[in-house]
C-alpha positions in Angstrom: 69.0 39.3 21.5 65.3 38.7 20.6 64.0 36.0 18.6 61.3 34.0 17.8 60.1 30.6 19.5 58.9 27.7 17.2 57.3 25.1 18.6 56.5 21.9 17.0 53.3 20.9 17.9 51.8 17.4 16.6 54.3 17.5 13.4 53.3 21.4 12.8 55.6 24.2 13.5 54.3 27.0 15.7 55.3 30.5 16.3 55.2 31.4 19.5 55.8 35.0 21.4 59.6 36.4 21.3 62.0 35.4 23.8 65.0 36.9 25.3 67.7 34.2 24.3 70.3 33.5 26.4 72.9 31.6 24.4 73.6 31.5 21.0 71.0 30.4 18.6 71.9 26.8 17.6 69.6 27.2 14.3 67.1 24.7 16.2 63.6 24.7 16.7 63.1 26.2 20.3 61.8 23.0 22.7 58.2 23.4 23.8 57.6 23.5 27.4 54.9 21.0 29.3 52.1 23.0 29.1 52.3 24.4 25.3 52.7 20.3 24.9 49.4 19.6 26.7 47.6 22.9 24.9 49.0 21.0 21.4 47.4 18.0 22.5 44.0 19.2 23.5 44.0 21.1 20.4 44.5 18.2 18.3 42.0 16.2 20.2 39.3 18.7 19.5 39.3 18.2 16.1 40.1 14.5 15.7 36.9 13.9 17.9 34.5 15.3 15.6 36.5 13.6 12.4 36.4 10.2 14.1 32.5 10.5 15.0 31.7 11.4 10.7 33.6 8.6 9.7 32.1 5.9 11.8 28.6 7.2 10.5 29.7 7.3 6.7 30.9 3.7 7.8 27.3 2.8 9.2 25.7 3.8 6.3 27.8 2.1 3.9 27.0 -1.2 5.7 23.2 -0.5 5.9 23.1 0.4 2.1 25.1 -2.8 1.5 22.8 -5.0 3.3 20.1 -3.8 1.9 21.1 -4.1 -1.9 22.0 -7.9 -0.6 18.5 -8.6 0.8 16.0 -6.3 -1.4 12.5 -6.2 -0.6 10.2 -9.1 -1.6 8.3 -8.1 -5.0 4.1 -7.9 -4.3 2.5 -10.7 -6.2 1.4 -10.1 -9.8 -2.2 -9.7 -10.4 -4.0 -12.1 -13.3 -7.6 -11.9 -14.5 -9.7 -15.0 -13.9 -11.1 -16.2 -16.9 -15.3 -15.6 -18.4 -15.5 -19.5 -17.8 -14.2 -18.9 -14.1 -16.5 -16.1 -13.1 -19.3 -17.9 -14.8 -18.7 -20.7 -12.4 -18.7 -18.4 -9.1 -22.1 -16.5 -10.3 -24.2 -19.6 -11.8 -27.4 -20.4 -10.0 -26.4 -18.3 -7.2 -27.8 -15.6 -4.7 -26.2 -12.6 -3.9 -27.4 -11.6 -0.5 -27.2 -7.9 0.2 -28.0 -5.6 3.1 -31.1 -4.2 2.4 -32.0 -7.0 -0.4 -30.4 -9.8 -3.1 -29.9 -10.6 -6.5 -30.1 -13.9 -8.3 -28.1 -15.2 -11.6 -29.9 -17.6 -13.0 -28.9 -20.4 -15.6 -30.4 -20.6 -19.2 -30.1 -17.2 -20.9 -28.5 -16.3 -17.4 -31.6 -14.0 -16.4 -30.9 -11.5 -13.5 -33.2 -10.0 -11.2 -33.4 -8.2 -7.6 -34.9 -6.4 -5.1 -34.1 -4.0 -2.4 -36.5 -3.3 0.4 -36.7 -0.5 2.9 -38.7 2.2 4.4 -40.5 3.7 1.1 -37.7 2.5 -1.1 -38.7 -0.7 -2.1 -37.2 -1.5 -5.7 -36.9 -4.4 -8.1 -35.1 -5.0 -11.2 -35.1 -7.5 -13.9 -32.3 -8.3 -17.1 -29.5 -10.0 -17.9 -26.4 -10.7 -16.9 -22.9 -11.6 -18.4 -19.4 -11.9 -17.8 -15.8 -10.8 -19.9 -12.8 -12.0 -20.7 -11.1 -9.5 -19.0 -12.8 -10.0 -15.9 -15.9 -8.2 -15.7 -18.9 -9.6 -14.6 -21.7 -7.0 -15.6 -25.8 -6.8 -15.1 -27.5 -4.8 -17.8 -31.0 -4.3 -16.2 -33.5 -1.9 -15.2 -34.6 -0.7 -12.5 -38.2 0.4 -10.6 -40.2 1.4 -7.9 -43.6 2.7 -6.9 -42.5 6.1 -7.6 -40.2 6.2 -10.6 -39.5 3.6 -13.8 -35.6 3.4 -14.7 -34.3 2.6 -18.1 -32.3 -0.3 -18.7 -28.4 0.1 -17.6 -25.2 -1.8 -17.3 -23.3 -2.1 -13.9 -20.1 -4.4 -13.7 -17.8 -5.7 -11.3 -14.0 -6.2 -11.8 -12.0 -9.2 -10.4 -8.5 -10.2 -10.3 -6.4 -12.8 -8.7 -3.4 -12.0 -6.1 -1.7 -14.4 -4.5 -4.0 -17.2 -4.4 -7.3 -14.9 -3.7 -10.1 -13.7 -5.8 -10.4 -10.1 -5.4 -13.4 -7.7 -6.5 -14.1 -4.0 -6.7 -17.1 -2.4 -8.8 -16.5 -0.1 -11.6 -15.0 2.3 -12.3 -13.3 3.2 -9.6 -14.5 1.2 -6.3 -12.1 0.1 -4.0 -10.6 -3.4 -4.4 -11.4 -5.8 -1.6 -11.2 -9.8 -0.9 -13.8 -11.5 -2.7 -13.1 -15.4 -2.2 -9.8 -16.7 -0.6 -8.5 -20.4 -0.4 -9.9 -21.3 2.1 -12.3 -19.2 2.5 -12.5 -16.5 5.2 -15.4 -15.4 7.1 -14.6 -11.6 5.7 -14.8 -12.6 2.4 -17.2 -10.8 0.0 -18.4 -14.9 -1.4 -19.9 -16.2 2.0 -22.8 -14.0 1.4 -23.3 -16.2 -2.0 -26.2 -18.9 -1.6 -26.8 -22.0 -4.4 -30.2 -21.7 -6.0 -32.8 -18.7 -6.4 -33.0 -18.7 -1.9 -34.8 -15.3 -2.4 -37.6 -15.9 -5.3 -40.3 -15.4 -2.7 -39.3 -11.9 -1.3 -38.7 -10.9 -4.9 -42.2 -11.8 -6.1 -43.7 -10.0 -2.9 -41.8 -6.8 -3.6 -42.6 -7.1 -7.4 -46.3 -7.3 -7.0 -45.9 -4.3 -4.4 -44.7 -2.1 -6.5 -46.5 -3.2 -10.1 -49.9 -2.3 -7.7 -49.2 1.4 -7.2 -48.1 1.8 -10.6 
């Protein structure tokens, strides 16, 4: 008599190849022998591995989100705009020493002038200068050399304060970079400030330079 073999196999109930039975069918399942046991087993294993290994990382991730909704990043400090009576106080009866020249804000009237000098490209100018409420601290003057006489024009210079340090950038669309910190660092943009007119004399000398080839 030929009939068929079930095996159960991890709580699942297997067909396996016909068998020649030799007693009469008791109606129950037919017992698995050692080694369709262990081929269950492995089989189960192979899939329970990969299952285990998804679910630890879903749990990971869970716990990094969770972590990181509990301790957000710190938020970057809000920038405010020093006010006309602040920039008026960083500019007054100072000299603005540059690479190739300076430029000097005087008091009463607050008259500007500078000068550049260099290898044929000496220049001077002479104006006013003024600063906002939003900020701005602007030169309207014009400029000329021994070879050209420029009309008057405005340039201006932005600042804001982040976190406890003046910063600057010149309009409209310099780059912003540290101006004056408390206390002051040797990379700041304000050590190259001087009290009083320090660079009258090389002015006048450029000035009468130029004015005598014109």
């Amino acid at each position: 008599m030929v009939v068929s073999a079930l095996c159960w196999i991890g709580g699942t109930k297997t067909e396996m190849r016909p068998q020649i039975a030799l007693t009469v069918s008791t109606g129950l399942p037919w017992p698995c022998t050692s080694r369709e046991r262990e081929g269950g087993q492995s089989a189960r294993r192979a899939w329970l591995v990969p299952l285990l290994v998804v679910c630890g990382q879903l749990a990971l991730s869970g716990a990094a989100h969770a972590a990181n909704e509990k301790n957000p990043k710190p938020a970057e400090a809000a920038a405010t705009v020093p006010t006309a009576f602040e920039l008026q106080r960083l500019y007054t009866d100072r000299t603005w020493l540059w690479k190739d020249g300076a430029a000097y804000f005087g008091q009463t009237g607050r008259p500007f002038r500078a000068w550049t000098s260099g290898q044929d490209s000496a220049s001077v100018a002479e104006g006013r200068w003024l600063v906002t409420k939003d900020g701005k601290m602007c030169m309207d003057a014009a400029w000329r050399s021994k070879s050209y006489k420029g009309k008057q024009q405005r340039i201006c210079y932005s600042h804001r304060v982040r976190g406890g340090t003046i910063e600057q950038r010149k309009d409209p669309d310099g780059d912003w970079y540290s101006f004056k910190r408390t206390p002051e660092d040797l990379s700041d943009e304000y050590r190259k400030f001087e009290v009083g007119d320090t660079k009258g004399a090389q002015f006048e000398q450029t000035r009468k330079l130029i004015d005598s080839k014109n």
